[in-house]
C-alpha positions in Angstrom: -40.3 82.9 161.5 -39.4 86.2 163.5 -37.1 85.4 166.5 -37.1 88.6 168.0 -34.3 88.8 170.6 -30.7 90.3 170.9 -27.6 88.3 169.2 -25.6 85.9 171.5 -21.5 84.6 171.7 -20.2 83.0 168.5 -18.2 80.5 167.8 -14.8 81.8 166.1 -15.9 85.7 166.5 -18.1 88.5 168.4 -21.8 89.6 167.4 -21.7 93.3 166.7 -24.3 93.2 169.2 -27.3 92.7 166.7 -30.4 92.0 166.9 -32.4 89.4 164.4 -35.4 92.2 164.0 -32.6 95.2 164.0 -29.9 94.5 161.9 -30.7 91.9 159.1 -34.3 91.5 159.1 -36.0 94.4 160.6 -39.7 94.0 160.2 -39.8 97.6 158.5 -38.3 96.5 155.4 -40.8 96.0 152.5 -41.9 91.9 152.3 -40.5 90.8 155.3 -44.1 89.7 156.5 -44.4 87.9 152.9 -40.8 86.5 154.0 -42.2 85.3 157.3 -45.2 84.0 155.6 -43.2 81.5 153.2 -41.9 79.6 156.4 -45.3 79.4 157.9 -46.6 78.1 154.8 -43.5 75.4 155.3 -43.7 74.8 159.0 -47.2 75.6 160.6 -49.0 72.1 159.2 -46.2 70.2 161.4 -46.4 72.2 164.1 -50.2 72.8 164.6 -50.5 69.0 164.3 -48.1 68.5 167.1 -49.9 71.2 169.4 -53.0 69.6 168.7 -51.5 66.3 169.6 -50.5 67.4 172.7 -53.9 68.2 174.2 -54.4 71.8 172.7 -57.8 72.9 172.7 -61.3 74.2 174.0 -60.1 75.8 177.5 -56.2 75.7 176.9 -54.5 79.4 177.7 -51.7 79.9 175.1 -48.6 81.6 174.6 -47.0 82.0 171.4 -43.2 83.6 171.3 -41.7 85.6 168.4 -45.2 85.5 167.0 -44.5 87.2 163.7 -47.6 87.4 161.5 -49.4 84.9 164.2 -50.1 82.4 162.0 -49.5 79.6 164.4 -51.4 81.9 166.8 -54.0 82.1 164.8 -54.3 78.3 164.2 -54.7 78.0 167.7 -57.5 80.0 168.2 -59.6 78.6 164.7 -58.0 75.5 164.3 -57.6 73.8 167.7 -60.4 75.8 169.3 -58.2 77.1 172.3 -59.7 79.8 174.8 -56.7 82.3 174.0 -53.6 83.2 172.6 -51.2 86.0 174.0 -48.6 86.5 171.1 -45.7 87.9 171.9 -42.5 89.3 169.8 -40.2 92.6 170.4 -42.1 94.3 166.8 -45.8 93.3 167.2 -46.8 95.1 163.2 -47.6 92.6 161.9 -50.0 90.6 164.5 -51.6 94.0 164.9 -52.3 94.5 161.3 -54.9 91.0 161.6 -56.8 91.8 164.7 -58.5 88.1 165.8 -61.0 87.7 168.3 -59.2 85.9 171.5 -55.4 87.2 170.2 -53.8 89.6 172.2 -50.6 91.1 171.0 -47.9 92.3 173.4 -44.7 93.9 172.3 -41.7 92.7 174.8 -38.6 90.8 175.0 -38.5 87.7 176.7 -34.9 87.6 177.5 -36.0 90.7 180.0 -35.8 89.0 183.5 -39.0 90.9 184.4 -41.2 89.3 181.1 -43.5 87.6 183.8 -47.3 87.5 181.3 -48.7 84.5 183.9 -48.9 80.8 183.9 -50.4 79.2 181.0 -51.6 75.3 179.7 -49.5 75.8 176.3 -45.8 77.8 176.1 -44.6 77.9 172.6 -41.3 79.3 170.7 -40.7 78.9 167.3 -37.5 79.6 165.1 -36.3 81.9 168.6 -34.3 80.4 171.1 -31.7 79.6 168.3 -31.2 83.6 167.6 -30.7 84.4 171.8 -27.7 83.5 173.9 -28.8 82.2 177.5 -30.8 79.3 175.9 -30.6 76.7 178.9 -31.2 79.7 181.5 -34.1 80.9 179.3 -36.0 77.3 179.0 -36.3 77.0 182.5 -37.6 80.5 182.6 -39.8 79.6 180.1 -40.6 76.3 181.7 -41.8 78.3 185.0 -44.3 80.0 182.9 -46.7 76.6 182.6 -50.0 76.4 184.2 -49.7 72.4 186.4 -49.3 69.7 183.6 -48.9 72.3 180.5 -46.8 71.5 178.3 -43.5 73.8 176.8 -43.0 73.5 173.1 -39.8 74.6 171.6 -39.2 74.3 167.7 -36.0 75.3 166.2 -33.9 74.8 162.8 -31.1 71.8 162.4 -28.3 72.1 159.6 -28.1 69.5 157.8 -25.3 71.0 155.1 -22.6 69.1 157.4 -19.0 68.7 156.2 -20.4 65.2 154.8 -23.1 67.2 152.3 -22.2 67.0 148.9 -20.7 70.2 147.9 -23.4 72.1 145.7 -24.6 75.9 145.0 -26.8 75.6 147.9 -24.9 73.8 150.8 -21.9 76.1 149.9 -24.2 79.6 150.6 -26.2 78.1 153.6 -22.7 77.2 155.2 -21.9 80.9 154.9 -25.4 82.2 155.9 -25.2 80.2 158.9 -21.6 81.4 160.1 -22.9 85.0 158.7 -25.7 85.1 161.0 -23.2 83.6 164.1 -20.9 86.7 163.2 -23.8 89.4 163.3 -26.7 88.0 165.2 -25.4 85.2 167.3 -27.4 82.4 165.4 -26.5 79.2 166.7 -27.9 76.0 165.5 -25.2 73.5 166.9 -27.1 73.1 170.1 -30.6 72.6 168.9 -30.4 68.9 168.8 -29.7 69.2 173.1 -33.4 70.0 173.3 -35.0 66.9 175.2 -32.0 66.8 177.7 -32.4 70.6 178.3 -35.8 70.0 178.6 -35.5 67.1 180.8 -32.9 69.3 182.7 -35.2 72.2 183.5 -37.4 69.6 185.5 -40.0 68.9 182.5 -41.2 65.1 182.2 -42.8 63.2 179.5 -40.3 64.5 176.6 -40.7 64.0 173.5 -39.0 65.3 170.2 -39.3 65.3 166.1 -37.9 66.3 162.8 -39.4 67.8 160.0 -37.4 68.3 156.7 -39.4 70.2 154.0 -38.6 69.3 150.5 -36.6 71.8 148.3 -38.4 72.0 145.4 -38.7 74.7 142.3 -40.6 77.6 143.5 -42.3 75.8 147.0 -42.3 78.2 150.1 -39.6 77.0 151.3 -37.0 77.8 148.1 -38.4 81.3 148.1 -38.0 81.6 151.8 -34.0 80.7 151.6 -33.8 82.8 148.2 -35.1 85.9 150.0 -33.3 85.4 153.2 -30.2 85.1 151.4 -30.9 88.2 149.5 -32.0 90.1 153.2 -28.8 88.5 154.7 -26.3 89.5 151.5 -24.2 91.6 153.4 -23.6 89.2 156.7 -23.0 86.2 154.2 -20.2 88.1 152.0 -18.5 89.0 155.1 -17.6 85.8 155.5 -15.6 85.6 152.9 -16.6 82.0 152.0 -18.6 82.8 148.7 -19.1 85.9 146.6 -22.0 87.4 145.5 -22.3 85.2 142.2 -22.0 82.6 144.4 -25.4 83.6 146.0 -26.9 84.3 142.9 -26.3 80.8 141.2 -27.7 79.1 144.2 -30.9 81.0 144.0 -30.8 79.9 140.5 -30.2 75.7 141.9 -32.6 76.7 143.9 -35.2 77.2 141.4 -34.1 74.3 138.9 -35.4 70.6 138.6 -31.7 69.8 139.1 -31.7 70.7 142.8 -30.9 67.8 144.8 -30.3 69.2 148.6 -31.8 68.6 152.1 -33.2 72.3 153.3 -32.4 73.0 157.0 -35.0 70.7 159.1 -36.7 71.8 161.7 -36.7 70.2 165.2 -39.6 70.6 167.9 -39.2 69.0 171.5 -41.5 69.4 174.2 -42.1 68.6 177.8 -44.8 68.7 180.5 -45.0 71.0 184.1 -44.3 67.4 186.4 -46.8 69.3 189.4 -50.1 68.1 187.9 -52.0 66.2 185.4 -52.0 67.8 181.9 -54.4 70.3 181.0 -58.5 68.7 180.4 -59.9 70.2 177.4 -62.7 72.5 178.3 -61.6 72.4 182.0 -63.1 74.7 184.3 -60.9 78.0 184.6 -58.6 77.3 182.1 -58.9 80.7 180.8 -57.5 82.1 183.9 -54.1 83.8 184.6 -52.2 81.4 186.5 -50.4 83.1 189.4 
């Protein structure tokens, strides 16, 4: 889960022009791999099983976005049996800590007109788009990096602590996390669920989209992910004004208790394929090629 791009407009404020790898989770700080690692654990079944449902495979050229530690990257490559995987994300540590055979790291930022790697069979983002502004310019950007009939995969979080949730320790600290991260970073989740028609509208066919909630329960990945991105976003969330730091401190504690009873942020993951040719064969001549 490392979006790696610049902060976008807010609703209700202005980002002090932050950045998600800069200002509240800089990949320098000690455990923010084990961080990022506690959301693959939660999210990388789901989504391997959907890129492997979607043709990826022996031949397919990949290209992962705001890699992180390139654990979906890596599933690619061992899991599905694809030809290669260029992983990209603006700090590239971590992916070069793990050197795998058919992985190729490269440090850039893809809101950067010129970010032009080639065509490829798979484009995937992960936990990204929500973190940039530009999103609909940016997925047909994205969308003109597919190879004919590859497919664009986009997967990003969905609040579900609505002004319906029943109030509790948790939905009262991710309701200031999410307008923290708005104020600092320009997080913004209130589009996400726009996916297929943006999609759609960027000239991609055969859309299709899913949820995925992960249960919050004592000590799972996905508790300890919110518990230390609440503690790496402390000083955003305060700001707000909305809770105080006991306030954050008690929900870690809900967090951890059989008494929880909460629905954890879900994640959403839409997709859509180039319309100028069939989709990608598996094992298809050339499919390791650059795509110019």
């Amino acid at each position: 889960m490392t979006p790696p791009e610049d902060g976008a407009a807010t609703t209700g404020g202005t980002p002090d022009d932050g950045r998600y790898g800069q200002d509240v989770f800089p990949p320098g700080r000690a455990g923010e791999d084990d961080r990022i690692d506690l959301g693959a654990l939660t999210y990388d079944e789901a989504t391997l099983a959907r890129l492997t449902d979607l043709g990826a495979g022996p031949g397919w050229r990949c290209l992962d976005l705001g890699a992180g530690t390139g654990t979906v990257a890596r599933g690619l490559l061992h899991r599905a049996g694809v030809c290669s995987v260029l992983a990209v994300d603006r700090d590239v540590r971590f992916l070069a800590a793990r050197p795998t055979p058919g992985l190729t790291a490269l440090e850039a930022d893809v809101t950067d007109p010129a970010f032009a790697p080639g065509r490829f069979d798979l484009v995937h983002a992960r936990f990204v788009l929500m973190h940039l502004p530009g999103h609909e310019e940016l997925i047909r950007r994205l969308s003109g990096l597919l190879a004919p009939g590859g497919v664009l995969v986009l997967g990003d979080a969905i609040d579900l602590t609505t002004a319906t949730a029943p109030p509790n320790p948790y939905t009262r600290v991710m309701r200031a996390m999410w307008q923290g991260l708005r104020d600092t970073i320009g997080t913004d989740v209130s589009w996400v669920p726009d996916y297929p028609e943006l999609l759609r509208g960027a000239g991609l066919v055969s859309v299709g989209a899913e949820i995925h909630v992960p249960p919050l329960l004592p000590g799972s990945p996905i508790s300890r992910f919110w518990a230390e991105t609440w503690d790496r976003a402390r000083e955003a969330i305060l700001a707000t004004g909305q809770v105080d730091a006991g306030a954050i401190d008690e929900a870690k504690a809900y967090l951890d208790s059989p008494g929880c009873a909460a629905l954890s942020a879900g994640m959403i993951t839409a997709w859509g394929r180039d319309p100028q040719g069939p989709p990608p064969a598996v094992g298809r001549p050339g499919a390791a090629e650059v795509y110019e």
